[in-house]
Backbone as ProteinMPNN parsed JSONL, in Angstrom:
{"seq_chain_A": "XXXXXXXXXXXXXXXXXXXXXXXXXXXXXXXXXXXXXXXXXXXXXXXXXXXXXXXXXXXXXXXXXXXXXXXXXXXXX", "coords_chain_A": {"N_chain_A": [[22.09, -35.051, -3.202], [19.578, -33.687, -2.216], [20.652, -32.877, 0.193], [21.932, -30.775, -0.254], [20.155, -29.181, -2.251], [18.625, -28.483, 0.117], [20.132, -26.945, 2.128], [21.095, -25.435, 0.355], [18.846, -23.773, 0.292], [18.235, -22.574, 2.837], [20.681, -20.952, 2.832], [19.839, -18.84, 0.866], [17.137, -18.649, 2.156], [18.275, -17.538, 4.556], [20.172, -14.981, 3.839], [18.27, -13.355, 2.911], [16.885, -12.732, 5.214], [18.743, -11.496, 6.763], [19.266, -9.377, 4.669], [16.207, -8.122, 4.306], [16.184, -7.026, 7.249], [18.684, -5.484, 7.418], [17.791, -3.671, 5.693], [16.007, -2.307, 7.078], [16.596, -1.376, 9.482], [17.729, 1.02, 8.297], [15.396, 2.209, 7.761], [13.78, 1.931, 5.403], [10.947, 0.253, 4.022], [9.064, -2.372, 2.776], [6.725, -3.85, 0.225], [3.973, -2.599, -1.652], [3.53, 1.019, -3.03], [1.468, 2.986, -1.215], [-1.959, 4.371, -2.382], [-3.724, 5.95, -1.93], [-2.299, 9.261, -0.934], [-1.326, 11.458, 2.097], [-2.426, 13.862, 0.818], [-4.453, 13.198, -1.078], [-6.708, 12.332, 0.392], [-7.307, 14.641, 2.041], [-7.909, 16.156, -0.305], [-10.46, 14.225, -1.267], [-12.167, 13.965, 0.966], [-12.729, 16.732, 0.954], [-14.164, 17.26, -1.178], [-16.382, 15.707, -1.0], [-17.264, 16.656, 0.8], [-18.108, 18.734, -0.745], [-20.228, 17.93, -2.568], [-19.971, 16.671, -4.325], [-19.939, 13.567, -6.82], [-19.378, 10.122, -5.185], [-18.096, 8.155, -7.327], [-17.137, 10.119, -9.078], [-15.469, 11.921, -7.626], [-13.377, 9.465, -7.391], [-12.407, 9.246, -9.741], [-11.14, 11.548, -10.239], [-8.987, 11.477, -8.535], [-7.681, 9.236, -9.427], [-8.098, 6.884, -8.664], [-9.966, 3.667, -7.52], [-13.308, 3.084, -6.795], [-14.033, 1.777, -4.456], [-11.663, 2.123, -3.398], [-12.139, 4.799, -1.886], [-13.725, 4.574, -0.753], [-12.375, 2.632, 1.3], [-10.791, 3.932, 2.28], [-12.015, 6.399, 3.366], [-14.782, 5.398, 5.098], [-16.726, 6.469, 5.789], [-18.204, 7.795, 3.934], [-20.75, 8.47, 1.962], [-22.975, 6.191, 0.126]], "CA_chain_A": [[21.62, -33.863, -3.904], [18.898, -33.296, -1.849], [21.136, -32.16, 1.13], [23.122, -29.669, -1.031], [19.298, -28.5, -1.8], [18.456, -28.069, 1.151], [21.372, -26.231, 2.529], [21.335, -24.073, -0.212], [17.673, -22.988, 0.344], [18.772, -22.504, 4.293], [21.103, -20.028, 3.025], [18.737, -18.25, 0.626], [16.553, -17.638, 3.35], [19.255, -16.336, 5.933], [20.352, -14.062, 3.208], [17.008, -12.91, 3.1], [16.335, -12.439, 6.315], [19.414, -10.606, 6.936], [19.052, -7.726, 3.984], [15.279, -7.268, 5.065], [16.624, -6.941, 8.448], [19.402, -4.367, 7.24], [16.503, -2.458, 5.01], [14.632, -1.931, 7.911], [17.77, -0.459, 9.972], [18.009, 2.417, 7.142], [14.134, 3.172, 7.824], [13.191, 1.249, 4.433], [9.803, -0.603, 4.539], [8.6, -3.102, 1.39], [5.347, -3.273, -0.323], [3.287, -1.416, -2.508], [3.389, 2.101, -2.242], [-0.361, 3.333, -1.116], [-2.595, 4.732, -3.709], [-3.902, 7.54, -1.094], [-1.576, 9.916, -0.006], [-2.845, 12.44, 2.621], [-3.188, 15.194, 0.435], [-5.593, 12.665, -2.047], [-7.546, 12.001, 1.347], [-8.049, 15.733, 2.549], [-9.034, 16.403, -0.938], [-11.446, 13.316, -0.971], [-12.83, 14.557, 2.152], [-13.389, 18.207, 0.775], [-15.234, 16.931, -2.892], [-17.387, 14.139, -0.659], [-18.153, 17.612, 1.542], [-18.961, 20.251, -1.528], [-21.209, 16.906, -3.14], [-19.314, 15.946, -5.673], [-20.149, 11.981, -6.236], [-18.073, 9.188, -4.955], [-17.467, 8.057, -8.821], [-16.309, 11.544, -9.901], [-14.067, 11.803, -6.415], [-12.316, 8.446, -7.653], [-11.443, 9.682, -11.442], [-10.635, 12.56, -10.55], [-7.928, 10.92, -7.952], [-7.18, 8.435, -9.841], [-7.997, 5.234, -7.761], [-11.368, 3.402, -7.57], [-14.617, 3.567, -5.881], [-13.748, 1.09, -3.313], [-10.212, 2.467, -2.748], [-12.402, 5.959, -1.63], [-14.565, 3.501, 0.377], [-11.88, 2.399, 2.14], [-10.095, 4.892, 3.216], [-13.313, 6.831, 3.805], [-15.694, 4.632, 5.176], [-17.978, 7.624, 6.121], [-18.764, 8.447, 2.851], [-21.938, 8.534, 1.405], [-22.715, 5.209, -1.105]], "C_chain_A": [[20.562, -33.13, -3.08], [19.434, -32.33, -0.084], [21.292, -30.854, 0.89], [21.458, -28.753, -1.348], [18.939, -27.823, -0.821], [18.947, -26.736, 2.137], [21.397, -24.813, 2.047], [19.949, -22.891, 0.094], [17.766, -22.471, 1.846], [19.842, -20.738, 4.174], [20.331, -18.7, 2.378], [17.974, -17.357, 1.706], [17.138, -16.615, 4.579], [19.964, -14.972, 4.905], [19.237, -12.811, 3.313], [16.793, -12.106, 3.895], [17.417, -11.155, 6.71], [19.641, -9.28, 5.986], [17.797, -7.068, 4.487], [15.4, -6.989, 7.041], [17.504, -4.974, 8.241], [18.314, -2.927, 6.549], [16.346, -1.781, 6.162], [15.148, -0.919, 8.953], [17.694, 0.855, 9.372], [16.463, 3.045, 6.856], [13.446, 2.531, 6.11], [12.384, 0.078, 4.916], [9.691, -1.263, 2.893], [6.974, -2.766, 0.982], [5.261, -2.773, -1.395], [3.314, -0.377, -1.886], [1.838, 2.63, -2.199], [-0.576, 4.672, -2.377], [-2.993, 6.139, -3.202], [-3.181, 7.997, -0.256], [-2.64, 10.658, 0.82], [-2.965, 13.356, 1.922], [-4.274, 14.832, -0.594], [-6.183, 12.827, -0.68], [-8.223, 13.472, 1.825], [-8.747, 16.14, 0.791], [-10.012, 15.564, -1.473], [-12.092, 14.13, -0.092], [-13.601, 15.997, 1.364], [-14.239, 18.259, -0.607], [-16.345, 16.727, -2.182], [-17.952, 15.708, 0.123], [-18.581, 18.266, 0.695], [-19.701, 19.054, -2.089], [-20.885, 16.463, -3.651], [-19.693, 14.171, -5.518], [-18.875, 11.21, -5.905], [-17.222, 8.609, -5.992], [-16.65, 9.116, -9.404], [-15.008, 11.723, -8.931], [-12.55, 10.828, -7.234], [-11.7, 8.783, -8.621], [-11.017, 10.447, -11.205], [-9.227, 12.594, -9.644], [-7.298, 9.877, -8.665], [-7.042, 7.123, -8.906], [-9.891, 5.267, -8.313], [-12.685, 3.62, -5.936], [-14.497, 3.045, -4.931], [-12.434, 1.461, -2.809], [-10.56, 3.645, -1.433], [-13.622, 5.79, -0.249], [-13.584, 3.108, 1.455], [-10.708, 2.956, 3.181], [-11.098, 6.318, 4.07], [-14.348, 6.43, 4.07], [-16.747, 5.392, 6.08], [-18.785, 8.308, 4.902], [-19.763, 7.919, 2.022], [-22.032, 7.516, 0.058], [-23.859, 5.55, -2.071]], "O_chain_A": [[20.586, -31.905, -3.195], [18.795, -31.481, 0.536], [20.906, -29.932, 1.609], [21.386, -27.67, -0.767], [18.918, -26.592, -0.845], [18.273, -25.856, 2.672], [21.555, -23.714, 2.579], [19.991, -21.661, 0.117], [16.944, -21.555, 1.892], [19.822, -19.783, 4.95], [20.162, -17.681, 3.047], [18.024, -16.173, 2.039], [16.772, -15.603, 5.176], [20.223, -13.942, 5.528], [19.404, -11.656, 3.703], [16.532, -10.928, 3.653], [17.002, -10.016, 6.926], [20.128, -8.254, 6.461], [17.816, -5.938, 4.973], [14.442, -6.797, 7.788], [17.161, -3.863, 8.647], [18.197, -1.739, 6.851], [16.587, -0.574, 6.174], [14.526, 0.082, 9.311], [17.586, 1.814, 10.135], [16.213, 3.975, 6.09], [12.332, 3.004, 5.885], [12.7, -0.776, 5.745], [10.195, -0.669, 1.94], [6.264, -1.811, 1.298], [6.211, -2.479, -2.12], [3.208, -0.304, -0.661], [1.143, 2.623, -3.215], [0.171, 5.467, -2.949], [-2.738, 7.201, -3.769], [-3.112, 7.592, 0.904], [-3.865, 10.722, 0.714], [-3.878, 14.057, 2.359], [-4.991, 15.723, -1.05], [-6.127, 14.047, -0.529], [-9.441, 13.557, 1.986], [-9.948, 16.383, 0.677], [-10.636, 16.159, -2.35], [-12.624, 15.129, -0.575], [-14.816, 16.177, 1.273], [-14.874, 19.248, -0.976], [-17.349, 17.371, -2.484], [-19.161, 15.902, -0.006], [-19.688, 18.699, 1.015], [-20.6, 19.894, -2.107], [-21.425, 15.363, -3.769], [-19.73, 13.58, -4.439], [-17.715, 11.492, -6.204], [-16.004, 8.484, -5.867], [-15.647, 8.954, -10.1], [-13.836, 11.686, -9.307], [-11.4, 11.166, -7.513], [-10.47, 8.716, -8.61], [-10.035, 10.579, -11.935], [-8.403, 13.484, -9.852], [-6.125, 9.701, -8.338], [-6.01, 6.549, -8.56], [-10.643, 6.033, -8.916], [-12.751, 4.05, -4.784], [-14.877, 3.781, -4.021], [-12.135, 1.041, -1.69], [-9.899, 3.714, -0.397], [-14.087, 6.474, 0.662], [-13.994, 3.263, 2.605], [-10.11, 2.632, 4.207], [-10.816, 6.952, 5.086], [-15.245, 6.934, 3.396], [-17.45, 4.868, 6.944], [-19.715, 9.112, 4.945], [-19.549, 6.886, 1.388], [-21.385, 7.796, -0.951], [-23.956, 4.959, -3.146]]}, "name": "protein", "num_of_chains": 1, "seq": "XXXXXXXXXXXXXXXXXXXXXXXXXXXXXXXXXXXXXXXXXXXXXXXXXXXXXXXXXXXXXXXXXXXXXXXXXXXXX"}
C-alpha cells in the first residue's frame, strides 16, 4: 500500500509540475493579485505630496497603513 502511495503522490506532483509549467507558457503567473496597482501608487504619491495623512491615503485606497509603507517607503510616518 505504501508503494501504490507513493507512486501516486509521484504522479500528483508531475501533474503539477507540468500544468504550472504549461500556465506559465500562456504568460499566466499564480498568487495573489497585488493590492497596489500603479494608478493606486501615483495617486498615493500625489495625496502623501498635497499632505494628506498616511491613514487617510490608506482608506481612501483601500489597503492599510503598512501596505502604503511598503510600497512607499519614502513616506512620511
Amino acid at each position: 500500500m505504501g508503494a501504490i502511495g507513493e507512486f501516486e503522490r509521484d504522479l500528483i506532483r508531475e501533474r503539477t509540475a507540468t500544468g504550472l509549467r504549461a500556465a506559465k507558457l500562456k504568460g499566466r503567473i499564480g498568487g495573489r493579485p497585488r493590492q497596489m496597482t500603479d494608478d493606486k501608487i501615483k495617486a498615493a504619491r500625489k495625496l502623501l505630496g498635497d499632505g494628506t495623512p498616511v491613514r487617510d491615503v490608506a482608506a481612501m485606497l483601500s489597503v492599510s497603513v503598512p501596505t502604503i509603507y511598503r510600497w512607499l517607503p519614502g513616506a512620511s510616518r
